[in-house]
C-alpha positions in Angstrom: 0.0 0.0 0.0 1.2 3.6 -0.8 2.1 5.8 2.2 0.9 9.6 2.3 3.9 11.4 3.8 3.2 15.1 4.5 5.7 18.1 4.2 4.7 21.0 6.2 6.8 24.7 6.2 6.6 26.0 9.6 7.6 28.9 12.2 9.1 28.0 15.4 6.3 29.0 17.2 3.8 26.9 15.4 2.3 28.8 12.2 3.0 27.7 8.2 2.0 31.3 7.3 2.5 34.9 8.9 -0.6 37.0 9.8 0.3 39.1 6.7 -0.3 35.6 4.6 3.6 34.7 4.0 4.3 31.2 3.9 6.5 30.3 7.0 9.5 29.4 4.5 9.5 33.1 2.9 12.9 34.6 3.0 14.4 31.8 4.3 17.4 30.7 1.0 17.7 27.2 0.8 21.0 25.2 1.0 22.4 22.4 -1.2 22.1 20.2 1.9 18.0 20.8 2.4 17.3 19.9 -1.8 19.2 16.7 -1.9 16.8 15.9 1.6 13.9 17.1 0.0 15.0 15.0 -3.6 15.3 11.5 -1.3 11.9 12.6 0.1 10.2 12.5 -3.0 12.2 9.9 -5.0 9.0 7.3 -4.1 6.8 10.0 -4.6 4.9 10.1 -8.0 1.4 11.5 -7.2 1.2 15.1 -5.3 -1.8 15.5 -3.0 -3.3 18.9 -2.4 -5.8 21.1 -0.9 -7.6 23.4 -3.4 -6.7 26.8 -1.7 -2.8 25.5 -1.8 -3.1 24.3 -5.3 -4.5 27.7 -6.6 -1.2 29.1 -5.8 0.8 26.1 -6.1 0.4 24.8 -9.1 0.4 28.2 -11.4 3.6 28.8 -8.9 5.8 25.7 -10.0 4.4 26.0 -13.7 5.7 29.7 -13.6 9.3 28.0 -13.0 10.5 29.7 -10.0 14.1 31.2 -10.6 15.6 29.9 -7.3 14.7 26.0 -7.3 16.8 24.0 -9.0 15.6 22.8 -12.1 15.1 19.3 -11.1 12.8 20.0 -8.7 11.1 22.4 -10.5 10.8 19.6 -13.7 9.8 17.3 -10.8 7.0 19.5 -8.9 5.5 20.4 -12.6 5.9 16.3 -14.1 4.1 14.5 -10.8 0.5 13.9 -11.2 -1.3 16.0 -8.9 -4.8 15.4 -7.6 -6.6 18.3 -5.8 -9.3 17.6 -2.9 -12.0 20.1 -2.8 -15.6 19.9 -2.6 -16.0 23.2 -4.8 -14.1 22.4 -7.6 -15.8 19.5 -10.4 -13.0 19.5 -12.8 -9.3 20.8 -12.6 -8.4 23.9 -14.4 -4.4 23.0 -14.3 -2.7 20.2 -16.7 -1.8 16.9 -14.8 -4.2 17.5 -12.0 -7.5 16.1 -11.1 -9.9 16.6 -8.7 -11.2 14.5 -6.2 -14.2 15.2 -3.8 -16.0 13.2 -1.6 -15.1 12.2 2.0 -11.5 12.9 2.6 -10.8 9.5 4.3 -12.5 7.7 1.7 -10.6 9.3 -1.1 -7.6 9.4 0.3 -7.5 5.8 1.1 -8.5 5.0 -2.0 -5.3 6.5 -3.3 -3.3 4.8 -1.3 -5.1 1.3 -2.2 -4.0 2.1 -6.1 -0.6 1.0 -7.6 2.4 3.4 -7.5 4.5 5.0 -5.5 4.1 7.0 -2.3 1.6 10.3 -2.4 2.9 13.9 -0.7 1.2 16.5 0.8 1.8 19.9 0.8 0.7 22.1 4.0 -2.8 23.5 3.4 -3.7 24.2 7.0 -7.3 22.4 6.6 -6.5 19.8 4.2 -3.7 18.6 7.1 -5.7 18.8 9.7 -8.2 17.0 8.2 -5.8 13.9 6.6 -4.2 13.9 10.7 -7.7 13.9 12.4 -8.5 10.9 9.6 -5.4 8.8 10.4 -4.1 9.0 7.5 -0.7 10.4 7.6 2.2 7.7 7.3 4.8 10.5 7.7 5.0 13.6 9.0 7.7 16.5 8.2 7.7 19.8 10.1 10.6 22.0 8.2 10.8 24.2 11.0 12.1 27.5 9.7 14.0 29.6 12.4 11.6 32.2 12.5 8.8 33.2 15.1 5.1 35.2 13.5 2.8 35.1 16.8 0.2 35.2 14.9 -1.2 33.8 11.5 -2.4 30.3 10.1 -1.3 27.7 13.3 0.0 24.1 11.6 -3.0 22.6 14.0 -5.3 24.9 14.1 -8.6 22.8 12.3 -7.5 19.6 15.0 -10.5 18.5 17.3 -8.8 16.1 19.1 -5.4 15.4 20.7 -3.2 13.4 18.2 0.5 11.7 19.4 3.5 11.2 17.1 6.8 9.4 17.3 9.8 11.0 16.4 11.6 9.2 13.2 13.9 11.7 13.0 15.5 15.1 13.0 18.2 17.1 10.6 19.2 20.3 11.0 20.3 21.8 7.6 23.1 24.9 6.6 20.3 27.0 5.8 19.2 27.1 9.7 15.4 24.9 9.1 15.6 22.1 11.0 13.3 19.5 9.5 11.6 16.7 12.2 10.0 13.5 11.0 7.1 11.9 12.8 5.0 8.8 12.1 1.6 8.0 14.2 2.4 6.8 17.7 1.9 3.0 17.7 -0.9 2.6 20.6 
């Protein structure tokens, strides 16, 4: 069965975007170290999972060919199928992409029951909140970027009840993120 890992940008204190809207990432360069984590990451990757509020600005982001990735990850972001989850949209306006409605737990389990490699998530606050509350995260990764908001969209802030990780791991890259991998706590 595929795994759903989930790759979340994040302050120190707790928020994936600034009350002003900017991602938690924003500002923060990048290091050599960080992409060759983030290529193993996705190397079983072939099908990107989103949220449609993240894919609006997602997708048309990556197709736009940012100037500071590196063009591998750039060919790879804009190459991997992508499915959206939303319940407002009926068709996808972006090449690659489809939509998927429904229950969240149905359809993402579905995707997981197909053939392939592993799925990824990109933070959407709701969407993973919703795929945690559900169960269905197989890995999570906080890049935690060394930078404190007080205020703006919290990384938990849709969760209704209290959810407990293990922690797989923890790297602390050039570029000052430090990036923590957890997997469901085994009960």
């Amino acid at each position: 069965m595929r795994k759903l890992k989930v790759q979340v940008q994040t302050s120190i204190d707790g928020y994936m975007a600034a009350p002003d809207g900017q991602p938690g990432g924003t500002g923060i360069p990048w290091t050599e170290d960080i992409y060759a984590y983030v290529d193993a990451l996705n190397a079983s990757v072939d099908c990107i999972v989103l949220g449609r509020t993240t894919a609006e600005g997602f997708i048309p982001g990556w197709a736009d060919e940012p100037g500071d990735e590196p063009q591998a990850l750039v060919d790879w972001i804009n190459e991997t199928p992508k499915v959206v989850i939303s319940t407002t949209l009926a068709t996808s306006p972006w090449e690659n992409t489809v939509v998927a409605g429904g229950d969240i737990a149905d359809t993402v389990n579905e995707l997981k029951a197909q053939p392939g490699g592993d799925l990824i998530t990109y933070g959407g606050g709701t969407l993973v909140s919703s795929l945690l509350v559900n169960d269905l995260v197989d890995d999570l990764y906080l890049f935690v970027n060394p930078a404190a908001y007080g205020g703006g969209m919290p990384v938990f802030g849709e969760l209704d009840a209290s959810l407990r990780y293990r922690l797989a791991g923890a790297q602390a890259f050039d570029c000052g993120i430090t990036v923590l991998h957890y997997q469901p706590h085994a009960a």
